[in-house]
N, C-alpha and C positions, 0 to 999 in steps of 0.2 A: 253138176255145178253147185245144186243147192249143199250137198255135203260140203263141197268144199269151202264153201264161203262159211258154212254152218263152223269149220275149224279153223278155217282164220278168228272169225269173231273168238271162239273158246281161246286161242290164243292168244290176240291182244287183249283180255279179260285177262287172261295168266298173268300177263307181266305186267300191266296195270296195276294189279293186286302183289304181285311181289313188289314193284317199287313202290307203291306207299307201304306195304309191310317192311320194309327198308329204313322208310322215312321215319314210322311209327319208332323204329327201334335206336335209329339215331338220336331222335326226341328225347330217347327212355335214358339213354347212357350219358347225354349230355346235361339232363337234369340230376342222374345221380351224379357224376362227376362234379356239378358244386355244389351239393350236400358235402363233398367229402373233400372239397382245397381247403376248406378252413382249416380244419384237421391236420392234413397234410404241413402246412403252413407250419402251423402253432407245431407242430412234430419237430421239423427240421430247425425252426427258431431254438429248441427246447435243446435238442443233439448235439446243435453248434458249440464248438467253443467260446463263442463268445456273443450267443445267444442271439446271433442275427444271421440272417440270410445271407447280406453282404458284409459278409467279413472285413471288404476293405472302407465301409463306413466307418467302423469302430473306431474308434477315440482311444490312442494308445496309455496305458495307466501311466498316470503321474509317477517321476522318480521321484526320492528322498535326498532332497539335497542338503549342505554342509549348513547353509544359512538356516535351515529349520531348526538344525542340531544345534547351533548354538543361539537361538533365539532363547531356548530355557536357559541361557546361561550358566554351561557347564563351568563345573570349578577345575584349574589349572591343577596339573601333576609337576613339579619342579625336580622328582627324585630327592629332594631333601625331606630331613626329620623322620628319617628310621622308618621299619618296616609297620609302626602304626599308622604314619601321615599315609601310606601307600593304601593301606585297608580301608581310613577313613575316606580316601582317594574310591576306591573301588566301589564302596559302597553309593557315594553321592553320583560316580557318573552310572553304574545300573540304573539308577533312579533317573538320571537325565535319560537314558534309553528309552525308557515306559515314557515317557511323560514329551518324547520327543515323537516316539513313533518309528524310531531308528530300528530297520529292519536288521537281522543278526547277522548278514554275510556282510554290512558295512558299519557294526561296533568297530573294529579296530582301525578301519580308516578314518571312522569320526573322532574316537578318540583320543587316539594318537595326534589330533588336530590339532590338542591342548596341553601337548606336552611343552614345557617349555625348562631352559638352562639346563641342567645335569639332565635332564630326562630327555631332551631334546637332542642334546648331541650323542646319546647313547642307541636311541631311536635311527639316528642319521646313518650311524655305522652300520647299525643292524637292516637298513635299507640298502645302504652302499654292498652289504655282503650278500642277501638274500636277491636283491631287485626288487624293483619296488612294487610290482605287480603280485608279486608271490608276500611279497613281506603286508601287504596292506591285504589282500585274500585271507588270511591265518586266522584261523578262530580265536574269541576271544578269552576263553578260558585257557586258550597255546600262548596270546600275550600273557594272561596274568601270570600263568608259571615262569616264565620269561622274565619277567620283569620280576620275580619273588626271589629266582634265581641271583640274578644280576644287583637286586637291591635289599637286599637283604643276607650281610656276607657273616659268616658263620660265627663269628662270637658275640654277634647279636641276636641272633637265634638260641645260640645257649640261654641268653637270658630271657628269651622269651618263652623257651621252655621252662625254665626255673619259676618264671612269674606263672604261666597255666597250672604248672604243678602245685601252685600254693594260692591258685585262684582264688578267694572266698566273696559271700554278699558283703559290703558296703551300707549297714545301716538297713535299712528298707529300699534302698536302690537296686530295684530287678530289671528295671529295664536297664542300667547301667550293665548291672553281671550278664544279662543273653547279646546283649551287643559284643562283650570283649572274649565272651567265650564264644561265641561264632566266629571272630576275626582270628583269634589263637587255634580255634581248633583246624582253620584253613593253614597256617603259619605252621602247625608242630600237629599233625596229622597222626603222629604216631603214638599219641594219646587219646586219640580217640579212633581206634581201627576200626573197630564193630557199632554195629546199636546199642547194644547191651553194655559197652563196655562208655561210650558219647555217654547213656542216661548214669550209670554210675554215678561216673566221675560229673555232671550237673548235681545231681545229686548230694554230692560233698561238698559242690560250691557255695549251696544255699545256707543260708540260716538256721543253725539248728533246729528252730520253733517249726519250719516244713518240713525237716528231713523226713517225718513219720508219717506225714501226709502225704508225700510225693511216692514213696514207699510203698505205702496201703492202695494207691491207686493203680500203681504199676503200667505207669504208662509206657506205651509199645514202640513210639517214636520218640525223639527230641523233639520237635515240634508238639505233640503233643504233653509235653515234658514239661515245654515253654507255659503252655497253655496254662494248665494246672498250676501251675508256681503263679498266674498273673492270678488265680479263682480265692486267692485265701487272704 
């Protein structure tokens, strides 16, 4: 009798000692456990695409709408006055792009906004033929050749070739000459094929007094071409 109670007792002592070793170890894993949610947390915050847990909290990004773009008060394209009014056209609405925010898959929808009389009904057609999903998607360097095409018809071009070819400075006016050789050299492209062949031909533009300095420095861009003709 005595043994056997002697092993009961060993055995409710056993499992006694096993369940609080149980409890101990629940203790253990439940304490590390939030040492490491923070962690966990700040992890899956970091992974998500849009840096939160619940994705469907997030706040969908603002678009770019029409009103912002012409709050800088773009300048109007009418397709009149030859393929310089078009350049000087090109150049002021890039400028409204930066200054507006206008993301590049909706340049040609915004500006095409402002097209108006000859430009306008030329525009009209070419939506009427494309549709106007496909025609407002088209990148914007596909309008400009498009529209260089279209406006700018070929015995104006002769002469805007003839004018690059005999381009020269004006005096001390440089920012004059890198404005109208940028705009001709997009117009008659075929005079300035290479780099080497762009820095030349600036090169001839100039004032004889630079030629020797532009020369000696041997710049490797137009850009840096530019540069150096502004240093003297």
């Amino acid at each position: 009798m005595s043994s056997s109670s002697s092993k009961r007792r060993k055995s409710k002592k056993g499992s006694t000692s096993t369940a609080m070793s149980q409890k101990d170890c629940m203790k253990f894993m439940a304490k590390q456990f939030a040492k490491v949610l923070p962690d966990i947390v700040s992890k899956i915050q970091i992974d998500s695409p849009h840096g939160s847990v619940d994705s469907k909290a997030d706040k969908p990004k603002p678009t770019f709408q029409f009103k912002q773009f012409m709050a800088c008060k773009p300048l109007e394209f009418t397709g009149k006055n030859g393929a310089t009014a078009m350049m000087n056209w090109f150049d002021a609405i890039e400028l409204t792009f930066l200054q507006s925010g206008c993301p590049d898959e909706l340049r040609t929808l915004n500006a095409t906004g402002v097209f108006r009389e000859k430009a306008l009904e030329w525009w009209t057609t070419e939506r009427n033929k494309r549709g106007n999903e496909v025609a407002h998607a088209m990148p914007w360097d596909d309008l400009k050749q498009l529209m260089k095409d279209h406006f700018c018809p070929p015995h104006e071009l002769q002469k805007l070739e003839n004018e690059f070819w005999n381009l020269t400075q004006k005096g001390s006016d440089m920012d004059g000459l890198i404005t109208r050789f940028k705009q001709l050299s997009v117009l008659c492209p075929g005079q300035v094929e290479t780099v080497p062949k762009t820095i030349a031909k600036f090169v001839r533009c100039v004032a004889p007094s630079l030629t020797n300095h532009l020369a000696s420095a041997n710049p490797q861009t137009i850009e840096r071409c530019f540069s150096y003709s502004h240093r003297t």
